[in-house]
N, C-alpha and C positions, 0 to 999 in steps of 0.2 A: 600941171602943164599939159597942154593938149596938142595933138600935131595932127594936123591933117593933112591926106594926102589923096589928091584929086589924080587920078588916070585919065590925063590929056589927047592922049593919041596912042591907041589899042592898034597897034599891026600885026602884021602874021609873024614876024618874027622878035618882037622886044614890043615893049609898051613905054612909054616916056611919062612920066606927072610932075605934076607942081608940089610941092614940100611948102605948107603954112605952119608959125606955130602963131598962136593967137590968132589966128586971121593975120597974118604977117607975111608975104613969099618970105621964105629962107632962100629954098634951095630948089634944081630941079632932082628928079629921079629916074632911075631905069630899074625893071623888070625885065620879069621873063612875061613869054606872051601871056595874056589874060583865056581864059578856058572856062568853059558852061563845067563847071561838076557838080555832078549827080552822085552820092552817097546812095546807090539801088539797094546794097547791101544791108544798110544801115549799120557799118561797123566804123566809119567816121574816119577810113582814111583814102577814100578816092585813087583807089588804085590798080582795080578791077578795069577791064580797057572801055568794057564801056560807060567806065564812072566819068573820063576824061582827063585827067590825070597823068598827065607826061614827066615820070623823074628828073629832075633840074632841069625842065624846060616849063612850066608851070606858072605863076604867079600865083600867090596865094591869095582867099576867098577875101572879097569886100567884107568891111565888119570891122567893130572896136576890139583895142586889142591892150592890154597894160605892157608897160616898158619897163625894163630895168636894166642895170647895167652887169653882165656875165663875161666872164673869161671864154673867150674866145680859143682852145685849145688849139684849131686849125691859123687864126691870126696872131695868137699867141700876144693879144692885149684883150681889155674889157672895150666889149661895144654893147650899144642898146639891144636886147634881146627884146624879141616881142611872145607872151606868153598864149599859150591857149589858143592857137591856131590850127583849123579843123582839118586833120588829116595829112598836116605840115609837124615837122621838127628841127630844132634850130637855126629858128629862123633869126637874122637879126640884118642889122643897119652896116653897113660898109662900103670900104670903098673900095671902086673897079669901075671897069671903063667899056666894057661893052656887055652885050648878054650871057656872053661865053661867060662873066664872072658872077650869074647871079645864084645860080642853083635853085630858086624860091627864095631868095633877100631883095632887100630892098638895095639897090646902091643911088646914092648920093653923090649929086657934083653939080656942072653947068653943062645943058645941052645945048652943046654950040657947033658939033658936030655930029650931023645927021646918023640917028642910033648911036648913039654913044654919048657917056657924059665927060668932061675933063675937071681936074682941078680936086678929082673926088676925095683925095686923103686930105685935103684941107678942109674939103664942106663935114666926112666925118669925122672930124678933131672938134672943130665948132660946134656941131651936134650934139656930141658927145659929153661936152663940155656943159653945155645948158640943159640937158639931161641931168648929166650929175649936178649943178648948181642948184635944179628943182628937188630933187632927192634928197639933197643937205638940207633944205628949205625942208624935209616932212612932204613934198607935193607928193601926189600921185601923179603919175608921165602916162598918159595914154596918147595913141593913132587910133585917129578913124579914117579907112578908108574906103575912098568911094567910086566907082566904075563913071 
């Protein structure tokens, strides 16, 4: 299963995208702001100040990434984790409703209120749901996302 997710509108404070799985809208999404990083160091975690790099305020790097579904210690349920993300850790799919709840995740819902999405513990129940459906299936669950 494939999900792709398009970053529609990059503002200085949150980012907004569209959620495809197949070439399908799902859903929309919110971030944290989108940022140029530079790895100067070359130690792979953009953190250095002028790599760009702002802790929980950040959006993590365009790029493929594999899915799976992890226990969430902090949510305390399994959500889509997304693995191998450069300079990022635990990152995954959830739901929240403005920036303040992204940290570098992805949240999911419907943008129908300017920066902000609504309805998001239902779009991640769905998600989650068809995540795992493909995993039963044997699929491989990847996002590609793109600026």
């Amino acid at each position: 299963m494939r999900l792709i997710l398009y970053r529609r509108w990059q503002l200085p404070l949150y980012t907004i995208g569209r959620l495809f799985i197949a070439f399908s809208f799902f859903c929309n999404t919110l971030e944290d702001t989108v940022r140029k990083l530079k790895d100067l160091n070359n130690d792979g975690d953009f953190d250095d100040p002028e790599e760009g790099k702002i802790y929980g305020d950040t959006a993590i790097p365009e790029g493929n990434y594999r899915i799976t579904l992890e226990y969430s210690p902090t949510f305390k349920r399994v959500l889509p984790y997304l693995h191998d993300v450069p300079g990022f850790s635990g990152v995954m799919i959830h739901s929240g409703n403005s920036q303040a709840d992204t940290k570098g995740c992805i949240l999911v819902g419907e943008n129908k209120i300017k920066g902000r999405v609504i309805n998001s513990r239902a779009w991640e129940l769905a998600l989650t749901e068809k995540i795992r459906e493909a995993i039963n299936k044997e699929e491989e669950v990847t996002i590609s996302i793109s600026n």
